[in-house]
C-alpha positions as CSV (number, residue, x, y, z in Angstrom):
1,X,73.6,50.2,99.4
2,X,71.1,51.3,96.7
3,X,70.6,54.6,96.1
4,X,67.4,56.3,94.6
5,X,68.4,57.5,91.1
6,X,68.6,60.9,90.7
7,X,65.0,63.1,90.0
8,X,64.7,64.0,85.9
9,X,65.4,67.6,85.2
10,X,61.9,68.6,84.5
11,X,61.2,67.8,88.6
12,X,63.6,69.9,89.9
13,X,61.8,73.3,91.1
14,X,64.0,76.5,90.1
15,X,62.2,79.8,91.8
16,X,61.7,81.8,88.4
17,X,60.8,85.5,90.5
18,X,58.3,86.8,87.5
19,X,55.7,87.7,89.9
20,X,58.7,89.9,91.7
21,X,59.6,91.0,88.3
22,X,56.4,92.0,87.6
23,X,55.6,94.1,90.8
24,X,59.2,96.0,91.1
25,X,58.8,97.3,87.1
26,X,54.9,98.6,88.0
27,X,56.2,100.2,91.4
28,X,60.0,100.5,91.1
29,X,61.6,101.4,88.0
30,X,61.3,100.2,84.9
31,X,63.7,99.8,83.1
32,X,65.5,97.3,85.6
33,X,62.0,95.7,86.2
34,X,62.0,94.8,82.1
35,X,65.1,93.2,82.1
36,X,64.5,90.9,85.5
37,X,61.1,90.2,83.4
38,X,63.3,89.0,80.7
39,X,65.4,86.6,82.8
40,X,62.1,85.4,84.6
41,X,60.3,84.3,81.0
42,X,63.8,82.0,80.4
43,X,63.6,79.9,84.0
44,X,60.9,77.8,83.0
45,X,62.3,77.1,79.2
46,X,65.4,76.3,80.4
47,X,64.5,73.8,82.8
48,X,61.8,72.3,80.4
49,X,64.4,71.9,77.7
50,X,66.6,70.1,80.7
51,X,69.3,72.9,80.8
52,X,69.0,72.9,85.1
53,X,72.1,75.4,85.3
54,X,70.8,77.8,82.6
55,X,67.6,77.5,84.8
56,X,69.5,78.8,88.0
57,X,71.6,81.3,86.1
58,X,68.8,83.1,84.6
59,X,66.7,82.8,88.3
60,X,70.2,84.2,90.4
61,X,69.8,87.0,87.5
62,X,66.3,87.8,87.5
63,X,66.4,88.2,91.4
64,X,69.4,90.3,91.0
65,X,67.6,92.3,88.5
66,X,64.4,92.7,90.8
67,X,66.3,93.9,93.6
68,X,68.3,96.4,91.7
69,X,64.5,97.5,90.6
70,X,63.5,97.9,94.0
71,X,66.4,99.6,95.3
72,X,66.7,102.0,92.7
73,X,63.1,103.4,92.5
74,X,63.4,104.6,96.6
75,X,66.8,106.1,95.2
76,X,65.5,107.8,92.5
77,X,62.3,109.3,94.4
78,X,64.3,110.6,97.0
79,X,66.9,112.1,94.3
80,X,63.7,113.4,92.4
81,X,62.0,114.9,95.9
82,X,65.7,116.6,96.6
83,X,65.9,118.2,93.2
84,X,62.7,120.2,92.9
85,X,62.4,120.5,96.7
86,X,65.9,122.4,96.5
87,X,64.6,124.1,93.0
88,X,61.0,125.5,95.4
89,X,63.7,126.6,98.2
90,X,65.8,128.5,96.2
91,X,62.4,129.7,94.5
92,X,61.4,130.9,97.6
93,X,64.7,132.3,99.0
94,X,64.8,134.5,96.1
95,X,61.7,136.3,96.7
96,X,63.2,137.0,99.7
């Protein structure tokens, strides 16, 4: 039985998330946003240069990276929001 030989590297699709990336460093937090940018610029070299598994490594990482983004900007806004709002309480319990 023949089988069909195996697609080159350069037509195998890896997911690179830079639009993702993008978006959660505008709207989420940056600094976590940068770095899954970083990993998203290296999908597409890496697969171009044939290295398929470097490809998916830096893909798994820049999704990691972009949820990390998104999950921490909620965090920090609601960590932000409890800080002053317990800083205008006390403000206003001392008045009192």
């Amino acid at each position: 039985m023949n089988h069909p030989p195996a697609p080159p590297s350069s037509a195998v699709f890896v997911p690179n998330h830079l639009v993702w990336a993008i978006l959660t460093t505008l709207f989420c937090c940056l600094p976590l946003g940068i770095v899954s940018i970083v990993y998203a610029a290296q999908v597409d070299g890496r697969r171009a240069a044939g290295d398929v598994a470097g490809a998916f490594a830096a893909s798994r990482k820049a999704a990691r990276w972009a949820w990390a983004s998104a999950l921490a900007g909620p965090v920090l806004l609601l960590l932000w929001l409890g800080l002053f709002g317990g800083l205008a309480a006390l403000g206003a319990l001392s008045e009192l």
